[in-house]
Backbone as CSV, one residue per row, in Angstrom:
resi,resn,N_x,N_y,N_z,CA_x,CA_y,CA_z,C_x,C_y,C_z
1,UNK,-50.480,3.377,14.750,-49.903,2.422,15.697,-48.522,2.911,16.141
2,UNK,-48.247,2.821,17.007,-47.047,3.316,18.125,-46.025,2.407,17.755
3,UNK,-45.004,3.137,17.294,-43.544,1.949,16.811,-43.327,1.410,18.094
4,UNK,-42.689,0.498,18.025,-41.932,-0.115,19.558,-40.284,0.389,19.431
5,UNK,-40.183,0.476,20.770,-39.078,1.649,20.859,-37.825,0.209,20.816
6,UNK,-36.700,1.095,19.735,-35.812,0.504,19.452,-34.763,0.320,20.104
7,UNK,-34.130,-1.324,20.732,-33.310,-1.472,21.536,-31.940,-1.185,21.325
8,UNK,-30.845,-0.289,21.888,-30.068,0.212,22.466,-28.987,-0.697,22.191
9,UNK,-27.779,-0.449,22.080,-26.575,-1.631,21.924,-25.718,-1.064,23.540
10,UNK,-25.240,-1.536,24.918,-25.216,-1.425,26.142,-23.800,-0.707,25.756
11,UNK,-23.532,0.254,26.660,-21.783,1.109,26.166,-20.481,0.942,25.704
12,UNK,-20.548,-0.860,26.215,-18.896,-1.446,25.508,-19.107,-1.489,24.062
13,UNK,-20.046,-1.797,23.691,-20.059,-1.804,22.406,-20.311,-0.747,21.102
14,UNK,-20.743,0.605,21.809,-21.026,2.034,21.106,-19.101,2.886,20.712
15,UNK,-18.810,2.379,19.503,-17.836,3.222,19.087,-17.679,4.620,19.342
16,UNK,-16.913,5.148,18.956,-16.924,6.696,19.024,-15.991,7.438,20.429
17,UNK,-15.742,6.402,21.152,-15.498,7.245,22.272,-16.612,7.686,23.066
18,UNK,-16.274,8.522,23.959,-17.741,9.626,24.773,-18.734,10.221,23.864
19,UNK,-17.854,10.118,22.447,-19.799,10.903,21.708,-20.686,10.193,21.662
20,UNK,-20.687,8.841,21.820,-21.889,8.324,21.824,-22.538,7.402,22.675
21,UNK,-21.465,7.625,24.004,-22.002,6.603,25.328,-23.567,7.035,25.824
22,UNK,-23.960,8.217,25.941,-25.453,8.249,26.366,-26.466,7.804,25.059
23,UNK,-27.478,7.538,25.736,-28.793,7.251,25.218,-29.084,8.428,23.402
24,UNK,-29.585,9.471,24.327,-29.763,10.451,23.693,-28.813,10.234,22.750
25,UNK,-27.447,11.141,23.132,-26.703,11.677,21.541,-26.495,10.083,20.726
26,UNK,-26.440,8.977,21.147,-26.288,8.091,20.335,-27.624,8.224,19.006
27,UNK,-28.255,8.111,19.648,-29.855,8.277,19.028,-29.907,9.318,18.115
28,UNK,-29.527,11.047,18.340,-29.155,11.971,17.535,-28.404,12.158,16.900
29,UNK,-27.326,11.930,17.007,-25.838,11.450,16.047,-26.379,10.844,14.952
30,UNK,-27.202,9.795,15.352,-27.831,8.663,14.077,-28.579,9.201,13.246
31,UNK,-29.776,9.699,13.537,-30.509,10.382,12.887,-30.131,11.655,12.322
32,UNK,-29.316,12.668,12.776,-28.291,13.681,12.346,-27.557,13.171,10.686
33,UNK,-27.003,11.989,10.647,-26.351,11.424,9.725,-27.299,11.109,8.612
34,UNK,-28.321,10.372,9.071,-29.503,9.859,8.068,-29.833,11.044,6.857
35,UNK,-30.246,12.241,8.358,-30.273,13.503,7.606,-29.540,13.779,6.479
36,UNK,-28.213,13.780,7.117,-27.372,14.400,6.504,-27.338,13.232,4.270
37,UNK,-27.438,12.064,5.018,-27.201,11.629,3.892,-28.366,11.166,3.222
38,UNK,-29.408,12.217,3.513,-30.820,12.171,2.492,-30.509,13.633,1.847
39,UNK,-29.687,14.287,2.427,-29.375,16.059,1.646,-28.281,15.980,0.614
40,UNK,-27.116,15.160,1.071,-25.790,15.054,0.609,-25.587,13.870,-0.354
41,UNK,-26.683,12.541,0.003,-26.258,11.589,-0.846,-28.212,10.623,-1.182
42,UNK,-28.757,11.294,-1.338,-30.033,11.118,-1.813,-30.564,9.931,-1.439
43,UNK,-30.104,9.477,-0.175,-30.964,8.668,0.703,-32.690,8.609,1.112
44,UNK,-33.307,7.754,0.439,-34.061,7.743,0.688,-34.781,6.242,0.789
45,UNK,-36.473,6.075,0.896,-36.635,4.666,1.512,-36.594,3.582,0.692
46,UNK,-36.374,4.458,-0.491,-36.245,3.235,-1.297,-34.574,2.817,-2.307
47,UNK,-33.905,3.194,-0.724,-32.313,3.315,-1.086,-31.585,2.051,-0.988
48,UNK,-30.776,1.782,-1.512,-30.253,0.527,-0.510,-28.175,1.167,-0.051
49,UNK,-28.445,0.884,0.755,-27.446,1.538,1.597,-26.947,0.836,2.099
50,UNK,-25.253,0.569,2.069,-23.974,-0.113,2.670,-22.989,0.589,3.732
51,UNK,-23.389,0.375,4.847,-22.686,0.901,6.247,-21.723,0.020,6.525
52,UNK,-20.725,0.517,6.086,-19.141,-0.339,6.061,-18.396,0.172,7.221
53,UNK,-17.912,-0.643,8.331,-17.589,-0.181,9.639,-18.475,0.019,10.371
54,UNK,-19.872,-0.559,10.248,-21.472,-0.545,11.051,-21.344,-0.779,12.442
55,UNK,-20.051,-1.181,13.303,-20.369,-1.243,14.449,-21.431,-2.502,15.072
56,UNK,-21.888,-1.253,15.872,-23.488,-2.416,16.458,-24.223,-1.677,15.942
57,UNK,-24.459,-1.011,14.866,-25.481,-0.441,14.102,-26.282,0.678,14.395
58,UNK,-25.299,1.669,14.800,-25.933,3.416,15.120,-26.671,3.898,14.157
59,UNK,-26.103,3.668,12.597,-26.644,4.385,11.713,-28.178,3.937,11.307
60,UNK,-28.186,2.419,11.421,-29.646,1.586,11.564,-30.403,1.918,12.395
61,UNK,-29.747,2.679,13.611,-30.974,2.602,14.239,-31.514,4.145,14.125
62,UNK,-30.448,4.691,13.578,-31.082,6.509,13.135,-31.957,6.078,11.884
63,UNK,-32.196,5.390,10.621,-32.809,4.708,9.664,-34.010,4.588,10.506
64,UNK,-34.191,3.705,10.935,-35.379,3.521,12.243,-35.993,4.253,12.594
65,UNK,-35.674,5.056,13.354,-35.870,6.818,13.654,-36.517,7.760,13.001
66,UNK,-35.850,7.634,11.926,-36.396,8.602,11.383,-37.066,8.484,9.939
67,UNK,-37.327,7.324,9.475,-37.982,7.093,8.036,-38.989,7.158,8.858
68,UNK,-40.282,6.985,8.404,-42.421,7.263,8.509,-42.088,5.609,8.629
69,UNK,-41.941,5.011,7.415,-41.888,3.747,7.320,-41.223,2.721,8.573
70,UNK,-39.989,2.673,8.927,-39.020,2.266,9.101,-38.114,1.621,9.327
71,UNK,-38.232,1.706,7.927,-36.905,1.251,6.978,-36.715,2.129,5.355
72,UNK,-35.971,1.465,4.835,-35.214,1.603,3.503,-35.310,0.399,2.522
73,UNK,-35.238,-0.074,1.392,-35.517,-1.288,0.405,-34.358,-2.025,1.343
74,UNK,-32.820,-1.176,1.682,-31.891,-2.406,2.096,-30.698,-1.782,3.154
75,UNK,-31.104,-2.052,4.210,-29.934,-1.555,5.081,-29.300,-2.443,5.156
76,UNK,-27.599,-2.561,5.056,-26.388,-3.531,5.196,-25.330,-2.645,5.731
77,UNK,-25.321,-3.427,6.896,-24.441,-3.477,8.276,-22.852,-4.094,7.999
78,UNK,-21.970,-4.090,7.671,-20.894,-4.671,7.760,-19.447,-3.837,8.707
79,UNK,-18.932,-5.183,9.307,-18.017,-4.696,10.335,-16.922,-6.128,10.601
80,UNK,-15.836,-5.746,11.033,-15.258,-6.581,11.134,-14.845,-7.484,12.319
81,UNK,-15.742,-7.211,13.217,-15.531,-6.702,15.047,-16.945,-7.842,15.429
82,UNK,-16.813,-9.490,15.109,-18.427,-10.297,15.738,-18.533,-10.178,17.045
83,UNK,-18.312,-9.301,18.060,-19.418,-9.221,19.215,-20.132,-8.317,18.535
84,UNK,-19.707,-6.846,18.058,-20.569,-5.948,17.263,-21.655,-6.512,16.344
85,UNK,-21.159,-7.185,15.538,-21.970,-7.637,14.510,-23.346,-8.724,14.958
86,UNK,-22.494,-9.659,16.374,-23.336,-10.304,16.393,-24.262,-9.723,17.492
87,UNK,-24.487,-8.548,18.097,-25.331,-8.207,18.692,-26.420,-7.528,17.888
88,UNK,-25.470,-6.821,16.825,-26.587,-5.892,15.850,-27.633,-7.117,15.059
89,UNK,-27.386,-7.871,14.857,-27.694,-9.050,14.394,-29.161,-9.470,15.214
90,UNK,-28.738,-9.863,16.545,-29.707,-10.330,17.457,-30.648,-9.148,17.883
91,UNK,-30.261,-8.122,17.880,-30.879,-7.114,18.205,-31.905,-6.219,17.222
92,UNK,-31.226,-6.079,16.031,-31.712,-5.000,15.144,-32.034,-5.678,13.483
93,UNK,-31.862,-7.025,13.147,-32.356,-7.540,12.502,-33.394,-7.675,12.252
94,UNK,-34.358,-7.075,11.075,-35.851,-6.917,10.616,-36.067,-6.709,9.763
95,UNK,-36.928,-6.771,8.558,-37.077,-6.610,6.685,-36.842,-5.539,6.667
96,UNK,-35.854,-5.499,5.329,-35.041,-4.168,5.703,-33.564,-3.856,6.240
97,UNK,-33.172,-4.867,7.219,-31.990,-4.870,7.772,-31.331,-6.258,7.962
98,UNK,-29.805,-6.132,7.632,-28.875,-7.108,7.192,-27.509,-6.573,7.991
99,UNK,-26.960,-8.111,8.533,-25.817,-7.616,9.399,-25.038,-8.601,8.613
100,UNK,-23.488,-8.327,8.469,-22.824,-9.447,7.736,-21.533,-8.831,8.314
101,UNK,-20.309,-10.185,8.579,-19.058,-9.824,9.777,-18.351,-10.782,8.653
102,UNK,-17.126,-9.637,8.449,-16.302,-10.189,7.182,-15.104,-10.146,7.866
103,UNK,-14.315,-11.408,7.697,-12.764,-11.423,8.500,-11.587,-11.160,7.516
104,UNK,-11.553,-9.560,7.589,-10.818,-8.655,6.567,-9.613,-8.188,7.573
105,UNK,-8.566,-8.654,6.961,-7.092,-7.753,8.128,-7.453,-6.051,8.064
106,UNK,-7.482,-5.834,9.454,-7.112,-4.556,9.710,-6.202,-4.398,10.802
107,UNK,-5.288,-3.583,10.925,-4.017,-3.949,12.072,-4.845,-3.427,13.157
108,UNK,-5.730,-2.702,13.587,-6.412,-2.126,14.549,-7.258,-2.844,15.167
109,UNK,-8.044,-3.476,14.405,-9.497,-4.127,14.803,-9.461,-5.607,14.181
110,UNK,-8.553,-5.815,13.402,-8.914,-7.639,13.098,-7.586,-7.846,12.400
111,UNK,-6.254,-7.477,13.427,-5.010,-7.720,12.680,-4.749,-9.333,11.852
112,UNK,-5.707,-10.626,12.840,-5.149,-11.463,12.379,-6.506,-12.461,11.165
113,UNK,-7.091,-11.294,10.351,-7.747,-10.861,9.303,-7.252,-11.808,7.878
114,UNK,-8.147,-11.769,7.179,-7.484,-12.370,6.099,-7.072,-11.261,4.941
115,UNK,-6.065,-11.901,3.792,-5.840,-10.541,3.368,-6.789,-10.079,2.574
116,UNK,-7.715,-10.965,1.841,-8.619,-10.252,0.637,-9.659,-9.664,1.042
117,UNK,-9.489,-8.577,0.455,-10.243,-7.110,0.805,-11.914,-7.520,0.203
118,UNK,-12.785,-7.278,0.866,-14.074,-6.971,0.271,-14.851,-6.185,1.111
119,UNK,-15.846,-5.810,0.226,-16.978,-4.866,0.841,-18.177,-5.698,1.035
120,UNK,-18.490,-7.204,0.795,-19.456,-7.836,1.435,-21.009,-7.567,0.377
121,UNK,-20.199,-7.195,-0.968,-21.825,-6.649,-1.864,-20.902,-6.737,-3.192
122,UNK,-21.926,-6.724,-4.129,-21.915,-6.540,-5.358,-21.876,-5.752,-5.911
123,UNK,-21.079,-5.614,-7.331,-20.894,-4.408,-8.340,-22.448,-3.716,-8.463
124,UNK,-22.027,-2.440,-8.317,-23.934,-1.836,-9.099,-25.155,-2.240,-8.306
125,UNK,-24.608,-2.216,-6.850,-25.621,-3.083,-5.772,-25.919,-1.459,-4.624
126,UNK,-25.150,-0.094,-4.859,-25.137,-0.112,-3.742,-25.149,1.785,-3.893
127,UNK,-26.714,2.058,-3.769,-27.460,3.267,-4.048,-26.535,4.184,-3.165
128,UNK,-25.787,3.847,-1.824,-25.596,4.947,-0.823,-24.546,4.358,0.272
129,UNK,-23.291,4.765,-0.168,-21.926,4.077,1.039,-21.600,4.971,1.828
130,UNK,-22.028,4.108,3.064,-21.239,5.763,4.385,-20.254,4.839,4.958
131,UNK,-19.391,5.676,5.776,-17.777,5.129,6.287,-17.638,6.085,7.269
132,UNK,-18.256,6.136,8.190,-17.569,6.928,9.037,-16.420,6.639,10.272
133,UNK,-15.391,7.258,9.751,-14.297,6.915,10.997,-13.902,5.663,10.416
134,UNK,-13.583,5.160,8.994,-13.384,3.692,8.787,-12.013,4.215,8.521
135,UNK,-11.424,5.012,7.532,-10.510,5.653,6.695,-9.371,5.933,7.763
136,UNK,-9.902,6.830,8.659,-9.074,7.173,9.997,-8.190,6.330,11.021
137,UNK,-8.752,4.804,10.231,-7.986,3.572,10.954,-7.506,3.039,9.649
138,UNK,-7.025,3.301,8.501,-6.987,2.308,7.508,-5.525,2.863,6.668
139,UNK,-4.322,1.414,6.497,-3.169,2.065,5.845,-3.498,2.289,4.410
140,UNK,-2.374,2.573,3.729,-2.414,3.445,2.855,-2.844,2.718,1.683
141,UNK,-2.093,1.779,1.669,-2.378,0.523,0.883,-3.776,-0.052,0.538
142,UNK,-4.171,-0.252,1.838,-5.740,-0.913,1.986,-6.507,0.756,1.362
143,UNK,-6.505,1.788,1.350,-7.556,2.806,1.390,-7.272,2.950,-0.291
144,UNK,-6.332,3.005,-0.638,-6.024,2.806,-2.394,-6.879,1.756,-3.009
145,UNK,-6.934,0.502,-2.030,-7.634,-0.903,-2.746,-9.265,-0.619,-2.455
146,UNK,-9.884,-0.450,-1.483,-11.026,-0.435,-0.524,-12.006,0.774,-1.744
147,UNK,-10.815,1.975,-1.993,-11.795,3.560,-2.736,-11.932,2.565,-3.890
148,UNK,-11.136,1.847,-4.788,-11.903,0.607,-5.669,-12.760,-0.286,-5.525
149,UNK,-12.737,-0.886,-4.323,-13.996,-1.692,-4.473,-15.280,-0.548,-4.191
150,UNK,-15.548,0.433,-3.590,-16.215,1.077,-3.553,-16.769,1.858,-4.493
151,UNK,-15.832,2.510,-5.842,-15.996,2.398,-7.060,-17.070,1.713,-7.801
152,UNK,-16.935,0.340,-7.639,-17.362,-0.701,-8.348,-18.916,-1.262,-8.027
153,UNK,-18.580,-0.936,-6.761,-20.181,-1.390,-6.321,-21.081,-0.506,-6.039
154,UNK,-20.949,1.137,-6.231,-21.975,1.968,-6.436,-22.770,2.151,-7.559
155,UNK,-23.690,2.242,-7.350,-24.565,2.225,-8.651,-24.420,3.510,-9.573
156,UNK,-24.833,3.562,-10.802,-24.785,5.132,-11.218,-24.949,5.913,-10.908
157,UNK,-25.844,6.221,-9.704,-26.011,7.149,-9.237,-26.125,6.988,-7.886
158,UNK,-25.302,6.406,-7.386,-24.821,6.393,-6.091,-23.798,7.166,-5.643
159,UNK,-23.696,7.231,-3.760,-22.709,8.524,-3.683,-22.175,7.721,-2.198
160,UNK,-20.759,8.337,-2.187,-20.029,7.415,-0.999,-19.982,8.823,0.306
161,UNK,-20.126,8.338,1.258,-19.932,9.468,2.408,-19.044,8.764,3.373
162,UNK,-18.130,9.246,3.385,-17.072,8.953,4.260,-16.253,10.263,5.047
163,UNK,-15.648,9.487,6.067,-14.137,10.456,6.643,-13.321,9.950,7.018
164,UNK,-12.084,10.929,6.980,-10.828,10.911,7.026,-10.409,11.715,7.410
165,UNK,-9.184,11.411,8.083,-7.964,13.282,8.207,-7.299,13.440,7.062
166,UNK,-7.288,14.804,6.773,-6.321,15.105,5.680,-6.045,16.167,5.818
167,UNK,-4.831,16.990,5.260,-4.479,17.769,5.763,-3.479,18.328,4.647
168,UNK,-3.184,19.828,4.675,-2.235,19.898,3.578,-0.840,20.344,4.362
169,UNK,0.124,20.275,3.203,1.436,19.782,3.527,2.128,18.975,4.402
170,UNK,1.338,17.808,4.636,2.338,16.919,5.545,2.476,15.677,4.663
171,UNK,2.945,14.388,5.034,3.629,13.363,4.446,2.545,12.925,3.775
172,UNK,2.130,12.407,2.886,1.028,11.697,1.723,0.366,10.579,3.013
173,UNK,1.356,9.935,3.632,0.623,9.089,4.818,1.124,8.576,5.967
174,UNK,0.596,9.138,7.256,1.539,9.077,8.129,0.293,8.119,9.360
175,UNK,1.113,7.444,10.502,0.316,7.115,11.589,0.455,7.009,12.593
176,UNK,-0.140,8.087,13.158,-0.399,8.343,14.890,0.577,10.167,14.794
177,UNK,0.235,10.399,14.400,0.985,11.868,13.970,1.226,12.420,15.791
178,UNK,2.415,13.058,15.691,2.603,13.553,17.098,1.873,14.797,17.233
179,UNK,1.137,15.421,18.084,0.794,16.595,18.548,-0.123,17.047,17.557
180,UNK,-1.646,16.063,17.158,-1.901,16.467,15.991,-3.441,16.048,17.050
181,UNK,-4.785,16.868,16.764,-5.699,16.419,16.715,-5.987,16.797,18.724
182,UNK,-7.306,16.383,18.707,-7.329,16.242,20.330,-6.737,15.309,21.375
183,UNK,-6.517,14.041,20.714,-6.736,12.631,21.805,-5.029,12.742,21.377
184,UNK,-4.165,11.962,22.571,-2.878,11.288,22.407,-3.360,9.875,21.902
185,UNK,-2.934,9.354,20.577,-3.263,8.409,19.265,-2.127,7.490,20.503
186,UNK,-2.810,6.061,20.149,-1.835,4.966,20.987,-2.720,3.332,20.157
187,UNK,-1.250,2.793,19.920,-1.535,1.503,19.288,-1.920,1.820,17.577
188,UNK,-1.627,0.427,16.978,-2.133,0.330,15.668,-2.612,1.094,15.152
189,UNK,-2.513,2.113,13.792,-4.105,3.031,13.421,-4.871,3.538,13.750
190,UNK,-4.383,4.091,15.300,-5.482,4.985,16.205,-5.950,5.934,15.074
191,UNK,-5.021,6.778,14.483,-4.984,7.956,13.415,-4.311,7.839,12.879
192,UNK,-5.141,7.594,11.198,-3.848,7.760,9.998,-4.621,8.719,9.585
193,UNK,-3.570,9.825,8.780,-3.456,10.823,8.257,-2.849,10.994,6.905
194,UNK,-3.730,11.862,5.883,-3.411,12.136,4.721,-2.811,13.439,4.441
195,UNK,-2.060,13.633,3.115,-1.831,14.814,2.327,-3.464,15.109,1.911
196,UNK,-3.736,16.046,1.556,-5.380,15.958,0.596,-5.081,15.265,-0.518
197,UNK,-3.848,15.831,-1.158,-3.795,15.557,-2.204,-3.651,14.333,-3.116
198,UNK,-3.006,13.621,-1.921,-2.649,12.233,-2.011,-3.869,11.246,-1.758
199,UNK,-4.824,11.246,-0.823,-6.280,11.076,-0.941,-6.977,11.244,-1.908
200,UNK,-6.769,12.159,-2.674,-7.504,12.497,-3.977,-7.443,11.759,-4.724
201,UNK,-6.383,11.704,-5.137,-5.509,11.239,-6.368,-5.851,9.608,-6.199
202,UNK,-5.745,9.003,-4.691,-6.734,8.050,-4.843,-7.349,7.746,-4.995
203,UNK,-8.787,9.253,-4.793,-10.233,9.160,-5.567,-10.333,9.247,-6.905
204,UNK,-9.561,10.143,-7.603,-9.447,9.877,-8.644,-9.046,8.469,-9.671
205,UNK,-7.904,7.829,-9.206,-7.389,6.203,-9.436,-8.348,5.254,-9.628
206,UNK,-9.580,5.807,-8.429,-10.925,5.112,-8.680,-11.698,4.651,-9.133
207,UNK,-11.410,5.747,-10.090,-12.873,6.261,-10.946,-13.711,7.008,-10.261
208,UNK,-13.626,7.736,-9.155,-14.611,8.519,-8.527,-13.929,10.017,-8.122
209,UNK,-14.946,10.734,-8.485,-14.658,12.111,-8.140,-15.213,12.539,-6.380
210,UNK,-14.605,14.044,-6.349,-15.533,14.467,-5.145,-16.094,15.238,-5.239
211,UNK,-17.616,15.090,-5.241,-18.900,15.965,-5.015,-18.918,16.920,-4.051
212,UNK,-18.893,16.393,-2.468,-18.232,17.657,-1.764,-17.151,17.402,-0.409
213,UNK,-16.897,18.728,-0.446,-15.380,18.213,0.669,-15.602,19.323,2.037
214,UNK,-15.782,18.819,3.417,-15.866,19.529,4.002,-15.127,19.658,5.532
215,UNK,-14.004,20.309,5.835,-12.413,20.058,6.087,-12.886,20.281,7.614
216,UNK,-12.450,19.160,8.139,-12.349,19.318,9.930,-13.240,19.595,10.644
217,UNK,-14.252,19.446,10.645,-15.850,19.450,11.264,-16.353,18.320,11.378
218,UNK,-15.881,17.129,11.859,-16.018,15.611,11.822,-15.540,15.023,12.898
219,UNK,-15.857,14.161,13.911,-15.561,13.662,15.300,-13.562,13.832,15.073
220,UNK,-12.726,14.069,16.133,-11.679,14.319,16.411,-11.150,15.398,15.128
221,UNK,-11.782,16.119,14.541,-11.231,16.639,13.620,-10.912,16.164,11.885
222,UNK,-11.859,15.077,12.235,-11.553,14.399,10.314,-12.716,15.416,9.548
223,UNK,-12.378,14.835,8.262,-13.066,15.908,7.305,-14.166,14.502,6.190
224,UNK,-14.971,15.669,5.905,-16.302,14.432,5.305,-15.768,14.834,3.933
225,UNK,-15.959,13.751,3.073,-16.200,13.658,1.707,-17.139,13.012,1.515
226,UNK,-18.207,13.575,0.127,-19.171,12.360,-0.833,-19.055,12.504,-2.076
227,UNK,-18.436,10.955,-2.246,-17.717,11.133,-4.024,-18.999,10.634,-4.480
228,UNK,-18.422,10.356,-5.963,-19.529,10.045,-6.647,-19.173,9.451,-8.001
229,UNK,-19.639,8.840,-8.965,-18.804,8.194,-9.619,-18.043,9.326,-10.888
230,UNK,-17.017,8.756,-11.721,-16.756,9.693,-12.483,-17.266,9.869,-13.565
């Protein structure tokens, strides 16, 4: 039987900038990632997986895409942004998939946020955490608290995939760095930027190590990590 082809979230609402306004690369980007985090973080259909910064749900709909099945035991969508949430919601909601819009301060995207931090899941709930581009908007403070709750709610053998900029020898944490990267950074947390080392040392604080690190090959130049617990 012929899947029914999966509906599209319309361009105001596709993050990323220009990488992901067309049809196509939105669609490949997604499935690209899925990939990536069935090689890197042992995604598979019977994963349950926490997409923190989900947008209108790119990575769900690469899940879609590309499982036989499609789905996973538990896709969870969280974002802080309800037109996003509530379209992924109306749109891409099906067994299997969960959208949830948490009103968490971020000075960028939900300055007038509340302050307590959560990830929207439970300790030991959460086979497979991706973050992409979440870190790259997030102060220093919050990314110290956030690599803990993330800690906590991976399972034993769960693995976090995220990015960030980092960089060696500059300030432990800086934001909107001058003359750094492709785009001129404007407003709140366009780009925050790390020491590596100082990132680390947060992964470490964690309880989580890094499995692998792979420097500046990541939309505007951020770099991927997938920790893992310690």
């Amino acid at each position: 039987m012929k899947r029914k082809k999966t509906t599209l979230p319309p361009g105001k609402y596709r993050m990323g900038g220009k990488h992901f306004k067309n049809d196509e690369a939105f669609v490949r980007t997604a499935v690209r990632d899925v990939k990536r985090l069935e090689r890197l973080a042992d995604l598979s259909e019977g994963s349950r997986l926490l997409d923190w910064g989900c947008g209108a749900g790119r990575l769900a709909v690469g899940v879609r895409e590309h499982f036989a099945s499609g789905r996973i035991e538990d896709y969870h969508g969280v974002d802080v942004q309800p037109d996003l949430i509530g379209w992924a919601r109306e749109n891409l909601t099906a067994p299997g998939y969960r959208f949830t819009c948490v009103d968490v301060a971020n000075e960028r995207y939900n300055p007038a946020g509340l302050p307590e931090r959560t990830l929207a899941t439970d300790p030991d709930s959460v086979d497979v955490f991706y973050a992409y581009s979440v870190f790259s908007h997030m102060n220093d403070e919050d990314t110290a608290a956030y690599l803990n709750l993330i800690s906590e709610a991976l399972s034993g053998r769960g693995r976090a995939f995220l990015t960030c900029f980092v960089e060696e020898g500059v300030p432990a944490w800086e934001e909107n760095p001058t003359g750094y990267g492709p785009l001129e950074w404007k407003g709140r947390l366009h780009c925050t930027r790390f020491r590596r080392q100082h990132f680390e040392a947060h992964v470490a604080d964690a309880g989580l190590a890094v499995d692998r690190f792979v420097y500046g090959r990541e939309t505007d130049g951020q770099s991927l990590y997938v920790l893992r617990p310690q």
